[in-house]
C-alpha positions in Angstrom: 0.0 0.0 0.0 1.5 3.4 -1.0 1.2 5.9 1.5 -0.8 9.7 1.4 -3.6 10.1 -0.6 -5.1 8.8 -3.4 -7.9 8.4 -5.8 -9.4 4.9 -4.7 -8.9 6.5 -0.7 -10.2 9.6 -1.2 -13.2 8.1 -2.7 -14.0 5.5 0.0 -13.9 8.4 1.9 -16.2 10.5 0.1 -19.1 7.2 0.0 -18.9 6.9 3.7 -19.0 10.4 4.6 -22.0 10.7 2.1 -23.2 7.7 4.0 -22.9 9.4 7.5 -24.5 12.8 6.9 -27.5 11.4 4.4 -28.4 8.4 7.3 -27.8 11.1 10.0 -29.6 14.0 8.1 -32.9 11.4 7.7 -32.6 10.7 11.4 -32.2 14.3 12.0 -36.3 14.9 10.4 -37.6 11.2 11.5 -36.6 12.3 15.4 -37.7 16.0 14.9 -41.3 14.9 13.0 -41.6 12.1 15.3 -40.5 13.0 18.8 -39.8 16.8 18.4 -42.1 17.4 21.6 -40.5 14.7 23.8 -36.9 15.4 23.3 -35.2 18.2 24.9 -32.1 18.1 21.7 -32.2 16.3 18.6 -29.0 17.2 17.4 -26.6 15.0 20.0 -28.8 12.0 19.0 -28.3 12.8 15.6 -24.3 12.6 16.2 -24.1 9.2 17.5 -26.4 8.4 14.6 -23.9 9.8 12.2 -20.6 8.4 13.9 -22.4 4.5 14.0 -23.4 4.6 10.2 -19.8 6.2 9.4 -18.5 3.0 10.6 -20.9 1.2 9.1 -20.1 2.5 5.9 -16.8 2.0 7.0 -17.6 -2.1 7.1 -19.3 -2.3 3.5 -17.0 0.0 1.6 -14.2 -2.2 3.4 -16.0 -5.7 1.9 -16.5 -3.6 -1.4 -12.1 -2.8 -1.4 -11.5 -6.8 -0.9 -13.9 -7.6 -3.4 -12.2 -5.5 -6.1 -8.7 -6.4 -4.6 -9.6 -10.1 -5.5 -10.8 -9.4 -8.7 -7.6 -7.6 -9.6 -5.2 -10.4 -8.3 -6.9 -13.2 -9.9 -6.9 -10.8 -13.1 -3.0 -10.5 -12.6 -2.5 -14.5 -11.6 -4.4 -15.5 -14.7 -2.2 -13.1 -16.5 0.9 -14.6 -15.3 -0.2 -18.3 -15.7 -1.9 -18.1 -19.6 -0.1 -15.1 -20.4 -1.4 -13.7 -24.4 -2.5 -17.1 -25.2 -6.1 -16.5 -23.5 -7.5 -18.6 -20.4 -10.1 -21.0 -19.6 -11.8 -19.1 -16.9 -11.9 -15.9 -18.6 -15.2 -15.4 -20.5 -14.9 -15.7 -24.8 -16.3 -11.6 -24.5 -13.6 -10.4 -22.1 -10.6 -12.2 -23.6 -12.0 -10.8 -27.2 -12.2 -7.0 -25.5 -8.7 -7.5 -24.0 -7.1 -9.0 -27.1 -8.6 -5.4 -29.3 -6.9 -3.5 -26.4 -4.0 -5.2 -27.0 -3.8 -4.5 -30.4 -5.2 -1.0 -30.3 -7.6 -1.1 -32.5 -10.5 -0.9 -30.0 -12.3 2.3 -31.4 -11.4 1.0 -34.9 -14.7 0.8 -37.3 -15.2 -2.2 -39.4 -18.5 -2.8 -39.5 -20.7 -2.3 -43.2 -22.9 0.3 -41.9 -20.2 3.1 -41.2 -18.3 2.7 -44.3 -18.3 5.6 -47.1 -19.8 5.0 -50.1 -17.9 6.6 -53.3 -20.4 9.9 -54.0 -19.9 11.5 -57.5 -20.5 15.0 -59.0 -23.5 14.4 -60.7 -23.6 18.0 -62.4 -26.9 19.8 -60.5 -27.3 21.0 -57.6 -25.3 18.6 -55.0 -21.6 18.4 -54.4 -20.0 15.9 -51.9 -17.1 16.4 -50.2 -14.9 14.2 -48.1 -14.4 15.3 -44.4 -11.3 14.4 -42.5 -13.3 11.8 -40.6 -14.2 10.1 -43.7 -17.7 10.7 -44.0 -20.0 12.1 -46.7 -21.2 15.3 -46.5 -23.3 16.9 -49.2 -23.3 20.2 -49.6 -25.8 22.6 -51.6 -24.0 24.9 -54.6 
């Protein structure tokens, strides 16, 4: 673990204190609509409503951070042991997705409905031009 801060920490700690003050803010107006009359304060109830769903925040952002740390080192075993040659608990979709990474082609198009037809001057009123993104555009003379 590196020390300081950094994206995945600062985060998890923006879930759980989003956690803490919504749970805490919603026990704030249930107490006050509820038992307003028979409470002297509110607000210190409130507190120890926030600090016990901080930690329980805490707990499922915790199972959440081991669930994706798993993921990512059977990812990197499974790496190691097939290597480029694919895997046999890898699903046929992911190892095709990680093989266009790979080769970089992953925004490529090849598919028949994006690809430019030829259009010729036809003399009248119509004149196509060829953008820089290889499409058609027509435009009026």
């Amino acid at each position: 673990m590196s020390d300081g801060l950094n994206a995945g920490w600062l985060s998890f700690a923006f879930v759980k204190m989003f956690i803490a003050v919504v749970v805490a803010a919603a026990s704030f107006l249930l107490m006050d609509f509820m038992y307003g009359k028979e409470l002297q304060s509110v607000v210190s109830i409130t507190v120890v409503v926030g600090i016990i769903s901080w930690f329980v925040g805490q707990m499922f952002i915790e199972v959440i951070n081991m669930a994706v740390s798993t993921i990512i080192q059977c990812f990197l075993a499974d790496e190691e042991m097939f290597g480029n040659e694919g895997s046999l608990y890898v699903p046929d979709e992911l190892d095709e997705f990680l093989a266009e990474l790979d080769r970089g082609d992953r925004f490529a198009i090849n598919d028949k409905e994006n690809e430019i037809d030829d259009y010729e001057f036809d003399g009248k009123d119509k004149v196509s031009v060829e953008s820089p993104t290889n499409s058609g555009v027509s435009v009026e003379a």
